[in-house]
Every structure is written in structure tokens, then in C-alpha cells.
N, C-alpha and C positions, 0 to 999 in steps of 0.2 A: 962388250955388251953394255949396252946405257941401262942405269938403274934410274925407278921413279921414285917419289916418292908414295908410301901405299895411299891409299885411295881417302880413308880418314881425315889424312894428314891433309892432303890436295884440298880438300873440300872444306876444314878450316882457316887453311892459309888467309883465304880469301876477309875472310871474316873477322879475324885478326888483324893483318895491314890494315884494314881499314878503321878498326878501332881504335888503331894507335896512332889512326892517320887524324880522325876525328880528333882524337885529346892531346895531340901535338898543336892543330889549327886553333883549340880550344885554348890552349893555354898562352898560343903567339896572337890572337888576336884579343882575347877577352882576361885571362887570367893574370895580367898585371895591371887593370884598375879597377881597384876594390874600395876607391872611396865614392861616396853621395856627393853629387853639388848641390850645395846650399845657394837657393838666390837670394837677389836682395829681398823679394818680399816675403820672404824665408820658408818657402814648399823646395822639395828635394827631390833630384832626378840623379838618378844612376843607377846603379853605378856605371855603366856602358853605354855608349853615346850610339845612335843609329848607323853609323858608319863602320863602328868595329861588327857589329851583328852580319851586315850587308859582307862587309869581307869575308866574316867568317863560311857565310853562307856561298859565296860565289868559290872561293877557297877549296870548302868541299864539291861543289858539283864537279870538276873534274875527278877524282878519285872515282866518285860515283857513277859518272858515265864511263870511263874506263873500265869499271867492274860490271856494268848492267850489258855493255857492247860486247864483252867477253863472254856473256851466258854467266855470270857469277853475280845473279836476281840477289841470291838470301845473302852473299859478303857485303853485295853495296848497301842494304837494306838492313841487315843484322849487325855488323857491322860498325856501320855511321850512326844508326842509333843509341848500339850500346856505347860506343867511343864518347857521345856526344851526353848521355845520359851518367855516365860515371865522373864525367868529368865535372857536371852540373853538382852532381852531389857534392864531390870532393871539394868543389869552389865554395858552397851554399849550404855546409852542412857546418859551419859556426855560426848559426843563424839561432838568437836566442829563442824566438818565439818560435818554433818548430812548421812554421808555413811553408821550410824551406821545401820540404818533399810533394809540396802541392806543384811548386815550380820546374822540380824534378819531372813531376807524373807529364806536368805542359811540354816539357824540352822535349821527353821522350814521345808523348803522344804525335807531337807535331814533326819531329824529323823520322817516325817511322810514317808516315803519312806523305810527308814531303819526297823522302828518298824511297817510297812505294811507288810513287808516282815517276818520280824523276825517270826511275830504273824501267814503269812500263812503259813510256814513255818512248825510249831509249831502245828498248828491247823491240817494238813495235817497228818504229824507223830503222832500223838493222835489219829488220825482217823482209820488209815491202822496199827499202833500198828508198832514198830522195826523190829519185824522178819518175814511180811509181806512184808516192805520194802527191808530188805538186802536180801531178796531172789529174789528179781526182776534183 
């Protein structure tokens, strides 16, 4: 006889992998460059250049269609945000001037926004199937 895991457990998994999927991506594309570029006419840009963001982002949507195409809406979504929200903390929380957690509130508002979307998205086209859709 096959045993499951109980029912709890299942419905966390989801939710989990995926946090740890978020602040593993978190930390191979953003979490080793923590300095500012100074330019010459000496205003400051960083510390992340647009390209590591863009990876990180394109990085995550597979997890997150993989979890929203599976029926597991609240893992890709609860998930990738808390992953992505903890991991912002833990980056930006030696931050003297305590602004950090405003940037915090931004990461998490925005990737539960974004991976709400991705996921109905996702869930929608799963539903009505490709060539249900481009016939409309």
C-alpha cells in the first residue's frame, strides 16, 4: 500500500519549495553585489544593475508556472513572495537609515501582484487549453 503524505503537509510543500526557490534565485543573482557605483560626476547607482533584476525575474517564472499549471495558485504566489520578501529583508536590513523595510513592503507588494497575476494567468490558459484561446 502507497502512503501520502497527510493532506497539511501536501498543501505546504508547495509553498515552501517555492520560498526556498525564490531566496536561492535571490541570493545567485542579487545577493553578491552589495556595493554602489560611484560615477564620475559622483551621483550613485546600485547596487544591482537591471540585468541581474531581469534574470532574477525571468528565473522565477518557471517555478511559478510550474506551480500555478499544477493547481498550486497560493505555493506559486505565497511562496515566491515570502521567498522573495525574506530574502530582501535579510539583504537590506543593515541599512542605517531604517528605509530599508519600506523597500521591503515594495519587493513584497510587487511580487505578490506580479505572481498573482503570472499564476491567473497561467491557471486561465490551462483551463480553456491554447487553441481555445487563439481562436477567440
Amino acid at each position: 500500500m502507497e502512503r501520502q503524505l497527510p493532506k497539511p503537509v501536501r498543501q505546504l510543500l508547495p509553498v515552501l519549495v517555492l520560498a526556498g526557490m525564490a531566496l536561492a534565485a535571490w541570493a545567485a543573482w542579487l545577493g553578491w553585489d552589495q556595493r554602489h557605483d560611484v560615477h564620475a560626476d559622483g551621483s550613485t547607482t546600485g547596487p544591482y544593475e537591471a540585468w541581474q533584476v531581469i534574470g532574477l525575474v525571468l528565473t522565477l517564472l518557471a517555478p511559478v508556472y510550474w506551480a500555478a499549471s499544477r493547481r498550486h495558485f497560493p505555493g506559486a504566489v505565497l511562496g515566491t513572495t515570502a521567498g522573495l520578501t525574506v530574502a530582501a529583508f535579510y539583504d537590506w536590513s543593515d541599512d542605517a537609515s531604517g528605509l530599508f523595510m519600506v523597500g521591503v513592503v515594495m519587493i513584497m507588494m510587487g511580487s505578490l501582484g506580479a505572481t498573482a497575476a503570472v499564476s491567473a494567468v497561467t491557471v486561465a490558459l490551462k483551463r480553456e487549453g491554447p487553441s481555445t484561446v487563439a481562436t477567440q
